[in-house]
C-alpha positions in Angstrom: 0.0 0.0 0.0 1.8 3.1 -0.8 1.3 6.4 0.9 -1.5 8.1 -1.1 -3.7 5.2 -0.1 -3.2 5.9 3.9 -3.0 9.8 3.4 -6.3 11.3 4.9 -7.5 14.4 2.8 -10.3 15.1 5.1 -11.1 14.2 8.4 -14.2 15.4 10.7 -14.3 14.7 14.5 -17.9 14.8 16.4 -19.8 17.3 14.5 -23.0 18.3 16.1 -25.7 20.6 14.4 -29.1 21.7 15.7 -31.1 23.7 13.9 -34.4 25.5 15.6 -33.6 23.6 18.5 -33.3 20.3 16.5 -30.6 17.8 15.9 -29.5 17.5 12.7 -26.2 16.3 12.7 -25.0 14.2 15.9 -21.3 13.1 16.8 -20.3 12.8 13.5 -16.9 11.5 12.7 -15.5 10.2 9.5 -11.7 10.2 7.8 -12.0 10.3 3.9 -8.3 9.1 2.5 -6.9 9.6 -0.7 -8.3 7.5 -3.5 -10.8 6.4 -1.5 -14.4 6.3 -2.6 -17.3 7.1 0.1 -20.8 7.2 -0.1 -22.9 9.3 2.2 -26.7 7.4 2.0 -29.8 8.3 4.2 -33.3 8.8 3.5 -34.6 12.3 2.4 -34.0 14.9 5.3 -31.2 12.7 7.6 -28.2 15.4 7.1 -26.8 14.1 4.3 -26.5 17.9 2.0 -25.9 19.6 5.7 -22.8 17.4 6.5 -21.6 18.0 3.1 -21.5 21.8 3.6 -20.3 21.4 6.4 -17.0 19.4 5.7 -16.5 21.7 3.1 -16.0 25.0 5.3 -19.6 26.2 4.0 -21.6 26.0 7.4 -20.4 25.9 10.7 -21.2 23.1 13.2 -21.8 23.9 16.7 -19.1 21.8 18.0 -16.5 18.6 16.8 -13.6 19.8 14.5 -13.1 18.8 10.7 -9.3 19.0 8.9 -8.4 19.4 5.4 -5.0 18.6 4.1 -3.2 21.5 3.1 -3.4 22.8 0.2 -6.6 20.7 -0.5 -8.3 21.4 -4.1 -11.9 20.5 -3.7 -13.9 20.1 -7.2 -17.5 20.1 -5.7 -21.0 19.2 -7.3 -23.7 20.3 -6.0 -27.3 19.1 -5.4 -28.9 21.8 -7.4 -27.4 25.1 -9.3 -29.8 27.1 -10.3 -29.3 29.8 -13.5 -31.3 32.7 -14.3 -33.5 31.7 -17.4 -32.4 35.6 -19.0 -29.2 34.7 -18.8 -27.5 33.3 -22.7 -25.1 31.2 -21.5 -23.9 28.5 -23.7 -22.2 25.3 -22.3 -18.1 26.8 -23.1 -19.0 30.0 -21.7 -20.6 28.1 -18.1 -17.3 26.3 -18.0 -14.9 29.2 -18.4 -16.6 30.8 -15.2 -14.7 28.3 -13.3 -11.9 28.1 -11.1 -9.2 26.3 -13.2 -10.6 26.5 -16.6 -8.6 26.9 -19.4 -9.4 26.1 -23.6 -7.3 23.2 -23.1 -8.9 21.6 -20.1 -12.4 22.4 -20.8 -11.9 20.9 -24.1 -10.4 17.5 -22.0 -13.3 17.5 -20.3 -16.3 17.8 -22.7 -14.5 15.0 -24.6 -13.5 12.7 -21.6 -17.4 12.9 -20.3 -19.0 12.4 -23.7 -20.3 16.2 -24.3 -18.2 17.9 -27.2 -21.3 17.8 -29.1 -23.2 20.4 -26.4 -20.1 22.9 -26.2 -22.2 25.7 -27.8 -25.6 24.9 -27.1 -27.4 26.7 -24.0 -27.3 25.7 -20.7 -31.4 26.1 -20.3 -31.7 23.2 -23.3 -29.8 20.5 -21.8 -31.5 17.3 -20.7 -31.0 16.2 -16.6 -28.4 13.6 -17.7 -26.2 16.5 -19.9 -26.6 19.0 -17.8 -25.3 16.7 -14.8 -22.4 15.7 -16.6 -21.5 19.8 -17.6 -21.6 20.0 -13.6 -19.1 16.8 -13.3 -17.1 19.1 -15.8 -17.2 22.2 -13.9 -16.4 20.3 -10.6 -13.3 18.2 -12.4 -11.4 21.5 -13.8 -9.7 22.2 -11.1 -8.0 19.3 -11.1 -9.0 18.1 -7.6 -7.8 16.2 -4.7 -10.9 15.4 -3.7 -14.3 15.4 -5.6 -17.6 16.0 -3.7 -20.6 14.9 -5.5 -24.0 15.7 -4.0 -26.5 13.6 -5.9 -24.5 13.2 -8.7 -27.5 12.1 -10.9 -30.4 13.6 -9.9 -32.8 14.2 -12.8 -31.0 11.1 -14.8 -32.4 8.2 -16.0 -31.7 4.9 -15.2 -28.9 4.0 -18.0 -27.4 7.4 -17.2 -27.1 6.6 -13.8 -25.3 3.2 -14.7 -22.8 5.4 -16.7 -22.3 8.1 -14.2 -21.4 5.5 -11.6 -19.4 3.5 -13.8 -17.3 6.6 -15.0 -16.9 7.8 -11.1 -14.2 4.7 -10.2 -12.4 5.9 -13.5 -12.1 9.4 -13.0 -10.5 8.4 -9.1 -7.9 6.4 -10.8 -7.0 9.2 -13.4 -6.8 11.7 -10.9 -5.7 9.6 -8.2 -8.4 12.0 -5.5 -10.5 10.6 -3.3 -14.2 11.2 -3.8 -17.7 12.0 -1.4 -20.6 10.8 -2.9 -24.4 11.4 -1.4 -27.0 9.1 -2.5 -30.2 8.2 -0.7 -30.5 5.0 -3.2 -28.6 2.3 -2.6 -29.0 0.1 -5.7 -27.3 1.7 -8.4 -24.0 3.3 -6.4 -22.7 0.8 -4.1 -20.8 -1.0 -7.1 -19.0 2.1 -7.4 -17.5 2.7 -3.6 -15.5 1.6 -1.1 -17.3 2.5 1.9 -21.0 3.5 2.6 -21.7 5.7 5.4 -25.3 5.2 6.7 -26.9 8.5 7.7 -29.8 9.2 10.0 -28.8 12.6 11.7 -25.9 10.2 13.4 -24.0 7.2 11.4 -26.3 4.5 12.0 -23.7 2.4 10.8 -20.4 2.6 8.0 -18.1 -0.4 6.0 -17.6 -1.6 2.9 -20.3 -2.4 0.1 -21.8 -5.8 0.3 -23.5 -7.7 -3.0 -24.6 -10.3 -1.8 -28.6 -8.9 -0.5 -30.2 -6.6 0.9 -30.4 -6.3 4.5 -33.9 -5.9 6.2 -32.3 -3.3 8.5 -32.5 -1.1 5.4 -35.5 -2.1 3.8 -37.1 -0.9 7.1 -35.5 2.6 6.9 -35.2 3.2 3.2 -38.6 1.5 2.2 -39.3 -2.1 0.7 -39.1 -0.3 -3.3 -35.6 -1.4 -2.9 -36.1 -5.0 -3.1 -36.3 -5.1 -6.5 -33.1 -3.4 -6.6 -31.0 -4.5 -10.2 -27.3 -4.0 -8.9 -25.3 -4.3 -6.0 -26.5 -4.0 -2.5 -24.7 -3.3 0.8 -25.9 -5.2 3.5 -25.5 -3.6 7.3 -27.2 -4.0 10.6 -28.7 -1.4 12.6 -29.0 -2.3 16.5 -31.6 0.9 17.0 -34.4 2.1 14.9 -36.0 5.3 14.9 -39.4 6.2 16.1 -41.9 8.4 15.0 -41.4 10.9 17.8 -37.5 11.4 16.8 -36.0 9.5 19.6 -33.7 6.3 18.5 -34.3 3.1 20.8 -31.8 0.3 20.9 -32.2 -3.1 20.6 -31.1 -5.4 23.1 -27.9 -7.7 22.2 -28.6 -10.4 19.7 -32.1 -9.0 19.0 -32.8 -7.5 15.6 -35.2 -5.0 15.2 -37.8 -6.1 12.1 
């Protein structure tokens, strides 16, 4: 194992969060390593944007530390980046408002994700899947050490989601960074990672991917849509659940909650 696979670009260290006098991020700790792949996942509302903004220095927690590596270059996708419909703005001219861009690189980029052919067409016309992969672009010029995608393909269909994952291993390898994903489906991404972080305003629970099936821990929490699930799973085992008032109750050893 050679040092960029033990180096940690990121690390956070209990991160609490309450908001309006609720919790929204609880003891959080996590160490994200170079060329290391980790998925965020957690049902609509658990934290999962919120920790996100927060490792990256965009909110504050109320307590708990997080690190960045010096010098850290962060290429980061959002959930949702809104344009004003007045605006002409073509695909190129998006791109060069970037940190990083350059004619050379933005040219590497709309040829290495597929989209040479939309360089001069206008941002308002592209599809969900093109106009995810123009925000991959803007996220990758910068050459970073560590990409953060937030729901990396909302608003894509199924085969484009399939290609997105696929590509995401790929682009680690040729940049050698280490990469944050957020995902609140399970079936498509975990082929694609090296480590899933379950997320229910704490880490229920965090290790690698598992293909074998799907756990009924998560079928409970994430809803039984996902048994019909194409791809690869990860199986895990909560030892609490969480009831409708908010509080979480624990199981007692070597009883699973069903």
């Amino acid at each position: 194992m050679n040092s960029s696979e033990t180096t940690a670009v990121l690390s956070a260290s209990h991160l609490q969060l309450v908001r309006q006098h609720k919790s929204v991020l609880n003891d959080i700790s996590l160490n994200l390593k170079a060329g290391q792949i980790i998925t965020l996942i957690g049902p609509n509302g658990c934290g999962k944007s919120t920790l996100i903004k927060v490792l990256l220095g965009l909110e504050k927690p109320d307590s708990g530390t997080v690190t960045r590596r010096t010098g850290l270059r962060i290429g980061y996708m959002p959930q949702r980046l809104s344009l004003d419909q007045r605006m002409p703005l073509t695909v190129t001219g998006f791109l060069q408002l970037a940190r990083g861009a350059s004619h050379e690189r933005i040219g590497h980029w709309l040829d290495r994700l597929s989209i040479r052919a939309l360089a001069q067409q206008s941002v308002h016309d592209l599809s969900g899947g093109e106009w995810q992969r123009v925000l991959l672009a803007r996220a990758l010029l910068i050459k970073p050490d560590l990409l953060v995608l937030d729901e990396p393909v909302q608003g894509v269909d199924v085969q484009g989601q399939l290609e997105l994952y696929r590509l995401i291993p790929q682009l680690r390898d040729e940049l050698g960074c280490a990469v944050l994903m957020v995902s609140h489906d399970l079936h498509l991404v975990m082929a694609a990672t090296d480590e899933v972080i379950c997320l229910n305003g704490h880490i229920c629970c965090s290790g690698h991917p598992d293909t074998v099936s799907l756990d009924p821990a998560y079928i409970q929490l994430f809803g039984a849509r996902q048994q019909q699930a194409p791809i690869a799973h990860y199986t895990h085992h909560h030892d609490h659940q969480h009831c409708a008032d908010g509080h979480v109750e624990h199981r007692a050893p070597g009883k699973d909650i069903l």
